[in-house]
C-alpha positions, 0 to 999 in steps of 0.5 A: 500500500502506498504512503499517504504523504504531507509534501512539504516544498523547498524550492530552489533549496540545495541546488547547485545551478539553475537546471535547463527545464527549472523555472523555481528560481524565477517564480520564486516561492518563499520557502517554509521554515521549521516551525511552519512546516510543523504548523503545515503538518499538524493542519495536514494531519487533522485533515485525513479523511476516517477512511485513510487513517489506518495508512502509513504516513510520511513527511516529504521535503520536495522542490529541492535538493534536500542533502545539498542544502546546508546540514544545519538547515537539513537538521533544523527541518528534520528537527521539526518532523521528530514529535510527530515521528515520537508519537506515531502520528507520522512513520518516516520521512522522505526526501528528494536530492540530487546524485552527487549529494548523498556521501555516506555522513549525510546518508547517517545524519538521514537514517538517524532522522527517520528518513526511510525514502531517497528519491534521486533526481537522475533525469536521464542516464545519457552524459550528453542529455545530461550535459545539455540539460545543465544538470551538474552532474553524470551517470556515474554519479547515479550509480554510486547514489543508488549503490550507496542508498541500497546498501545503506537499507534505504527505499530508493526511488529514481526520477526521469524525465523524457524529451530533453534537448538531445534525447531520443526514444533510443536513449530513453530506453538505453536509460531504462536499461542502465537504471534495471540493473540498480534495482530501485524501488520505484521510478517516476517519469515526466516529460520535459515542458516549456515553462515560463522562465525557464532558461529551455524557454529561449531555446523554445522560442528561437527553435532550437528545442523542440518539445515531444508532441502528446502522442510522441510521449505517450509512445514513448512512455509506453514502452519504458512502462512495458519494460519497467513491468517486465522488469518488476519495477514499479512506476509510482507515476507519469507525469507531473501533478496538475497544479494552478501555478503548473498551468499558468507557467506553461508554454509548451510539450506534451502536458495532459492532467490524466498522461499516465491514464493515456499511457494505461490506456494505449497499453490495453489497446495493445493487448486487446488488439492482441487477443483479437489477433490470436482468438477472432470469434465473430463480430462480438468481443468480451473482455474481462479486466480487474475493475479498477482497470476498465477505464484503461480499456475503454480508453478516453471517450471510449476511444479503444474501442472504437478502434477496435471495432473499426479495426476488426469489424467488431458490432460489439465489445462488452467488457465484464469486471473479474476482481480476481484478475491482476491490474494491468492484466486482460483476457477474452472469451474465446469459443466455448467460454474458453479464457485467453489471458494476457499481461502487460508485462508480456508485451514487447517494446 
């Protein structure tokens, strides 16, 4: 089961350099202090519905680079979260960084706070993408990071993003590759956007960017998700939340509030595209699917099956929910109420 998590933001906090696609510095927000952030946690526990009360809950200090900050100032926000950890009103703490701050006496300053969660910003496993971007930092120092947390016992998770200026569907996956053989815990996946105030704005605007077009990175995020579930990998999420300043900031690329719906959503056309390949039986279909999946075979405004009856001249698709069937899994009534089942993780890339 999932944390439920009380994000806290630092923006800008930590970093080192003004990242290619990072607009924090020029849209400024004014950064919590300690006892705010307590204050912001007490109200946030207070809110939590009946309902969601039983769940693992963590405090997460994002916007930043967490471990690049002064260790003073990363003391003075942990400081604030040990009360709530000393009750049990919160279970652990995660933070999110930058590769190249994690050395080994500031990993020990972090297990002794309670954090649990290092989520390591990589972006991209490519030098050149990386170089482009103006990270700051290269692979390698992605592989050590990740190394170091596992051996250290700490639940790693790495973030990417895709369409950076020189990047390619080549290297996106050549990027997954490398990141399979670490072993994280979890991934998360976004792609790049133009942002007002940006430095990638320049670029944008004079034409030397060009950012993925919707269906681009949908294609794209369709198989990195097909090889992250082959590989066992969970991908926590895809895309950036929707937000009010998100949406008065941007500009450009292939921005969707429901992206990673898009991406479930072209993986169950392939499968069930699949399954009519292998088991044609008539003008009518029957798919069975966990019940938290149907939305992802249907497709946006029933698109998937649209195409699917137009592709195989089907006069009808019905779809029964089984919730002994996994998520992410699907299979048809063939003749004789015989069940052909399917997993995404059995796509190919």
């Amino acid at each position: 089961m999932r944390p439920l998590i009380i994000p806290v933001f630092l923006p800008f906090s930590g970093c080192r350099q003004q990242c290619l696609f990072c607009n924090q510095r020029t849209n400024f927000q004014k950064t919590p202090t300690p006892a705010s952030v307590r204050d912001f946690i007490e109200a946030s526990l207070a809110r939590i519905p009946s309902g969601q009360a039983g769940k693992t809950r963590q405090v997460a200090f994002y916007g930043g680079s967490f471990t690049a900050m002064e260790k003073a100032d990363q003391g003075r926000y942990l400081k604030a979260v040990q009360p709530f950890l000393a009750s049990g009103a919160i279970h652990s703490i995660r933070v999110s960084t930058r590769p190249d701050a994690l050395e080994e006496d500031i990993l020990a300053l972090l297990r002794a706070a309670g954090v649990k969660t290092i989520e390591v910003g990589a972006q991209s496993m490519m030098d050149e993408v990386l170089r482009l971007s103006k990270r700051g930092h290269c692979a390698a120092d992605t592989v050590s990071a990740v190394s170091r947390l596992r051996r250290a016992g700490f639940e790693t998770g790495i973030h990417l993003m895709i369409g950076l200026p020189g990047d390619t569907l080549d290297h996106f996956l050549e990027t997954l590759d490398r990141l399979i053989e670490l072993k994280p815990d979890f991934v998360r996946i976004h792609p790049t956007l133009v942002l007002k105030g940006a430095p990638i704005e320049d670029l944008w605007r004079t034409g030397r960017y060009s950012p993925l077009a919707l269906e681009e990175a949908v294609r794209w995020l369709k198989s990195g998700l097909l090889k992250l579930e082959a590989a066992s990998i969970p991908v926590a999420r895809i895309g950036l939340q929707a937000t009010q300043e998100l949406e008065s900031d941007f500009l450009a690329g292939p921005n969707h509030p429901a992206l990673h719906q898009l991406v479930d959503s072209a993986v169950f056309f392939d499968m069930a595209k699949h399954l009519l390949q292998i088991s044609p039986n008539g003008s009518r279909a029957i798919f069975l699917c966990n019940p938290k999946d149907v939305s992802g075979l249907r497709g946006q405004k029933n698109d998937n099956l649209s195409r699917l009856k137009e592709q195989f001249r089907l006069s009808e698709i019905l779809i029964e929910e089984r919730e002994e069937l996994p998520r992410g899994s699907l299979a048809k009534k063939g003749d004789g109420s015989i069940y052909r089942f399917f997993s995404s993780a059995s796509l190919s890339v």
